[in-house]
C-alpha positions as CSV (number, residue, x, y, z in Angstrom):
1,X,0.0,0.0,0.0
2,X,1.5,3.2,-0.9
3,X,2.4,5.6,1.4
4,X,0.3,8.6,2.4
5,X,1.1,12.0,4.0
6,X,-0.6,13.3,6.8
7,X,-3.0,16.3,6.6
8,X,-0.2,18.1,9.1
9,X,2.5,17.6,6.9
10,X,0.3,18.6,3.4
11,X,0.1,22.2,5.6
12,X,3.4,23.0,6.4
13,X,4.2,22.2,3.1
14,X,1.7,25.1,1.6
15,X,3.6,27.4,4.1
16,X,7.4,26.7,2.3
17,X,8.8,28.9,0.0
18,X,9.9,28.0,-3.3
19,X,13.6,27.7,-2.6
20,X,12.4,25.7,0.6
21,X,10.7,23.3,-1.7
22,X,13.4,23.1,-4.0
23,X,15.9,22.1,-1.2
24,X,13.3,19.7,0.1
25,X,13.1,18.2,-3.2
26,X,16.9,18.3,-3.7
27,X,17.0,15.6,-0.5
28,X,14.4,13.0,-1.5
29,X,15.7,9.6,-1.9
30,X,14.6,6.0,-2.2
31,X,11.1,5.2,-4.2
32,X,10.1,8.4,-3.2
33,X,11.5,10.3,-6.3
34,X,10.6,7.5,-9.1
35,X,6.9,7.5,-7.7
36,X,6.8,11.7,-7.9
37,X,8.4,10.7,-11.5
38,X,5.6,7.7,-12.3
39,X,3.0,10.8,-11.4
40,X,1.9,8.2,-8.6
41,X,2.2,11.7,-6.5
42,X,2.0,15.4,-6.9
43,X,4.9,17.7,-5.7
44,X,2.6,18.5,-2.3
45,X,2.5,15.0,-1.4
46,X,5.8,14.2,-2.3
47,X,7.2,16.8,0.0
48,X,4.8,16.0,2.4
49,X,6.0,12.6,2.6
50,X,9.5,13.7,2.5
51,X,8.8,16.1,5.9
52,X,7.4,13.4,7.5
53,X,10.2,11.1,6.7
54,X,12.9,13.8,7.9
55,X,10.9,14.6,11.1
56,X,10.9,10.9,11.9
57,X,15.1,10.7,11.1
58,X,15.3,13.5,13.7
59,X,12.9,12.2,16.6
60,X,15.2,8.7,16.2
61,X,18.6,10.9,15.6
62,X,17.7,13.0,19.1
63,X,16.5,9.4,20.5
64,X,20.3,8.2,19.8
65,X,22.2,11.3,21.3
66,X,19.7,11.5,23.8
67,X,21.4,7.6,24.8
68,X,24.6,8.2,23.9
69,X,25.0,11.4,26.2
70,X,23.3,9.5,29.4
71,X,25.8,6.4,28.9
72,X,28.7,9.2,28.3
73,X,27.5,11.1,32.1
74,X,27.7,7.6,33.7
75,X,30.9,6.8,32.6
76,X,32.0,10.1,33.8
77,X,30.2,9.8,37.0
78,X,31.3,6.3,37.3
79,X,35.4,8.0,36.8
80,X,34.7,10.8,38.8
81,X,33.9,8.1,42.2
82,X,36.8,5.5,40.8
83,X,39.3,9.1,41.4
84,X,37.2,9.5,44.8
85,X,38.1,6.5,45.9
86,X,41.9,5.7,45.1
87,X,42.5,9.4,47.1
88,X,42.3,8.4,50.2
89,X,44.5,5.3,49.6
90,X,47.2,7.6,47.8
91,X,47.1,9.7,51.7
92,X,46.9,6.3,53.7
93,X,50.2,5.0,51.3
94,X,52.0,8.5,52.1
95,X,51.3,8.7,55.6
96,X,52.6,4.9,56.1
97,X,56.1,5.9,54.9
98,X,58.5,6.5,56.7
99,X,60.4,9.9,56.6
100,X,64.9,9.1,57.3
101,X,66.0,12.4,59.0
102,X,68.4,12.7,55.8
103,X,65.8,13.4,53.6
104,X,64.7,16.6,55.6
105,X,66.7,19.7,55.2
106,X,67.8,21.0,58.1
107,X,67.7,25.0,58.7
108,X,70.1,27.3,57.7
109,X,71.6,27.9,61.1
110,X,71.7,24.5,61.9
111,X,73.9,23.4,58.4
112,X,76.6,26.1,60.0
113,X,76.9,24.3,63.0
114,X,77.2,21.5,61.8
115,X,80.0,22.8,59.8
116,X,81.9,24.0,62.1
117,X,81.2,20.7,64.8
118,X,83.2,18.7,61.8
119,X,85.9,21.0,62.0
């Protein structure tokens, strides 16, 4: 059974300009352009068809994103606690070693005596 367009569509289609329908046209693909060809279909049905088709493309496209950026907000999320997590272990690592007196620098003052004790 051959597609027809919805009484919605047939209206915004009276509402385009000529260049709009020209672009609109430009885009068909499929059967869609051998049946307008055929005369199966006027141009207003045609383009109907062809808003209807695109509008459907869009409600799946934002559909997809929609998915895409939820699963890219949990793996984020999901990073963001894994970083949580291993910074408290980093603190408990670095407060279980142990500091050698060598390592610390001693004051200025304190270099000079020791200076002049080796003396």
């Amino acid at each position: 059974m051959p597609k027809v367009s919805k009484p919605e569509y047939l209206a915004k289609v009276a509402k385009l300009s000529k260049l709009e329908k020209e672009r609109l046209m430009s885009r068909m693909s499929g059967k869609l352009p051998r049946r307008l060809e055929k005369d199966k279909l006027n141009n207003e049905e045609a383009l109907a068809i062809q808003l209807e088709l695109e509008d459907e493309q869009l409600q799946e496209w934002r559909k997809m994103m929609t998915m895409i950026r939820e699963k890219e907000a949990a793996k984020l999320q999901a990073q963001q606690a894994k970083e949580v997590k291993k910074a408290p272990e980093a603190k408990k690592v670095q407060s279980k070693q142990k500091v050698k007196i060598e390592d610390i620098e001693p004051a200025k003052d304190q270099k000079v005596t020791k200076k002049k004790a080796k003396k």
